[in-house]
N, C-alpha and C positions, 0 to 999 in steps of 0.2 A: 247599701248592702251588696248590690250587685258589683258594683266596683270592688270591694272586700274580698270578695268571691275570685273576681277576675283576677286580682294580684293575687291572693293565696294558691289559685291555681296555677297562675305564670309562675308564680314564684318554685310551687314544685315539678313543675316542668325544667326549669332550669338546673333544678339540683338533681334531677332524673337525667338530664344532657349530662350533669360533667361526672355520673358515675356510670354512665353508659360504658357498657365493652367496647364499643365500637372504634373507641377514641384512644390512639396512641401510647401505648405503654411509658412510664419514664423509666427507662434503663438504669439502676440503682446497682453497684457494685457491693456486694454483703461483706461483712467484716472477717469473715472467715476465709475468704478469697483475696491472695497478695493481690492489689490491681496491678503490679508492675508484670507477674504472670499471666493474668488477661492478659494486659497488652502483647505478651508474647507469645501467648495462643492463638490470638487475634492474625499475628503477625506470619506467624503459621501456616494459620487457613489459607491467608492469603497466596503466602508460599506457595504450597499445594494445591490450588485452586482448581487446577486441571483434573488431581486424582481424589478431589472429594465433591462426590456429588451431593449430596445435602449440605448444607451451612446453616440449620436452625439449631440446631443443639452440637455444644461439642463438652468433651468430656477433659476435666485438668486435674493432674496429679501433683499435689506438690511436695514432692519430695524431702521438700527444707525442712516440712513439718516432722512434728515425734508422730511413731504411728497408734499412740491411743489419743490422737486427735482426727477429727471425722478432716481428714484432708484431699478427699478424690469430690470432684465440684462438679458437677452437671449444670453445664449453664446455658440456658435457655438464648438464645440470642434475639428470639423477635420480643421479647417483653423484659429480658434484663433479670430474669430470675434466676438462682442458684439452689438447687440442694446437695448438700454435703453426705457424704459416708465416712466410713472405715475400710480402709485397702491397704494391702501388703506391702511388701516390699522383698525382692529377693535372697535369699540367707548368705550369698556369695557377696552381697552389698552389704551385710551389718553381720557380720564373721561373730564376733561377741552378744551377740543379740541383744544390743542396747535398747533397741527401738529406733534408732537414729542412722538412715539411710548414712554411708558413708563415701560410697562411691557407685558407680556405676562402669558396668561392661557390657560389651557386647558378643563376649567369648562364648561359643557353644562349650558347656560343660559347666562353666562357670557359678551359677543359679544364682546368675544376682540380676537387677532390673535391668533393664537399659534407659536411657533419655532421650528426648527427641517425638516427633509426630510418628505416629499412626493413622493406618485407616481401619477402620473395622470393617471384617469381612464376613462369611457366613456364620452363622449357627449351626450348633449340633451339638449330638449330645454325645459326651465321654465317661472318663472315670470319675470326673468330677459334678455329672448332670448334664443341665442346660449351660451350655460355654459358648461363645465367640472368641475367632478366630481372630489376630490382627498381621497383618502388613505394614513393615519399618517402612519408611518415605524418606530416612534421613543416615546418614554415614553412621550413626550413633546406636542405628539400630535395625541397620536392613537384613541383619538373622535372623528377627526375632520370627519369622515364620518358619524358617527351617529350624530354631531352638524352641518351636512350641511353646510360643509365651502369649497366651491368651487371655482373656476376661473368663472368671468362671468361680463360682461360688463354695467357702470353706470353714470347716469348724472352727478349725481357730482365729476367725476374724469376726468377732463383736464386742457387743459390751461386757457382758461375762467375763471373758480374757481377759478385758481392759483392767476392769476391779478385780479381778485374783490376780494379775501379773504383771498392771501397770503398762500392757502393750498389746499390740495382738501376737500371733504365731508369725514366720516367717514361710513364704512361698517358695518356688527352685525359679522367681522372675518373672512371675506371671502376675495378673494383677488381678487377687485374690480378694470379694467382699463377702462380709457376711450372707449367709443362706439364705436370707430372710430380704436381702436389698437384691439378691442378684436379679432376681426375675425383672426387678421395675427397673435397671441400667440395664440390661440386655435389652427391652422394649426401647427406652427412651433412646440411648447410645444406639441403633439400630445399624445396619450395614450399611456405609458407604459415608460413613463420618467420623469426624477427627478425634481423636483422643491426645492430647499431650500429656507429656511428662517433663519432668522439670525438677533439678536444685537449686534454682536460681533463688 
């Protein structure tokens, strides 16, 4: 009996060790995130290494996507985790308001996205609430501070939109989530970490 005992208890000991926190994440790519993107956010960070001071979370936009697909990714880098939203896209990028990013600029006036890395910068609040600020790092998009293209939360970006008009609303370039996610990507996306953009 006592032997019984002992292996029943080894035995949930052992299945308490391998679902222990403690023990290494396996890094899992979600299907909603192109990995060929990762790899080039990845590729990124590393780029910029100098001017991003945290590397646990970074933020990817994939622009390839329609935008009544949750395609802005928050990916956790120490355990391999993603959560997806709904984010804009500039009206000077999709003239016809397909939904379908078409190009990219980085023209002040213009009010379309631009592509390339960011850093995110401070917080604060505007016309739009609680916003962050970003800083271009790359040829693609080092106006985007002087063209006020920040993170910051909008009506016309959720699911609502999505089912009455098949997309969301369009931004003047800034990278607009619904009201209801902005708060938890302002937290998580915090100052001094990377956001990419991308039509790759």
């Amino acid at each position: 009996m006592m032997k019984r005992r002992t292996f029943v208890k080894s035995g949930l000991l052992g299945i308490g060790a391998l679902a222990s926190p403690t023990l290494p994440a396996i890094a899992k790519t979600p299907s909603l995130l192109n990995p060929n993107l990762l790899d080039k956010a990845k590729a990124a960070l590393e780029t910029h290494r100098l001017s991003i001071k945290h590397k646990d979370v970074i933020g990817i936009a994939d622009y390839a996507a329609h935008s009544a697909k949750p395609r802005f990714h928050l990916v956790d880098l120490m355990n391999g985790r993603t959560t997806s939203f709904l984010v804009s896209h500039g009206k000077g990028s999709d003239k016809k308001h397909t939904g379908w990013l078409q190009e990219f600029s980085n023209i002040p006036g213009s009010e379309a996205s631009s592509g390339g890395s960011y850093l995110t910068a401070q917080a604060y609040v505007g016309k739009h609430g609680r916003s962050r600020r970003l800083t271009g790092l790359d040829a693609s998009n080092d106006l985007a501070f002087q063209r006020a293209i920040v993170i910051h939360g909008a009506w016309y970006v959720d699911n609502k939109m999505v089912k009455q008009h098949g997309k969301v609303g369009r931004s003047q370039g800034c990278f607009a989530f619904s009201e209801t996610d902005r708060d938890q990507i302002l937290e998580r996306l915090g100052s001094g970490r990377l956001l990419f953009a991308d039509k790759g």
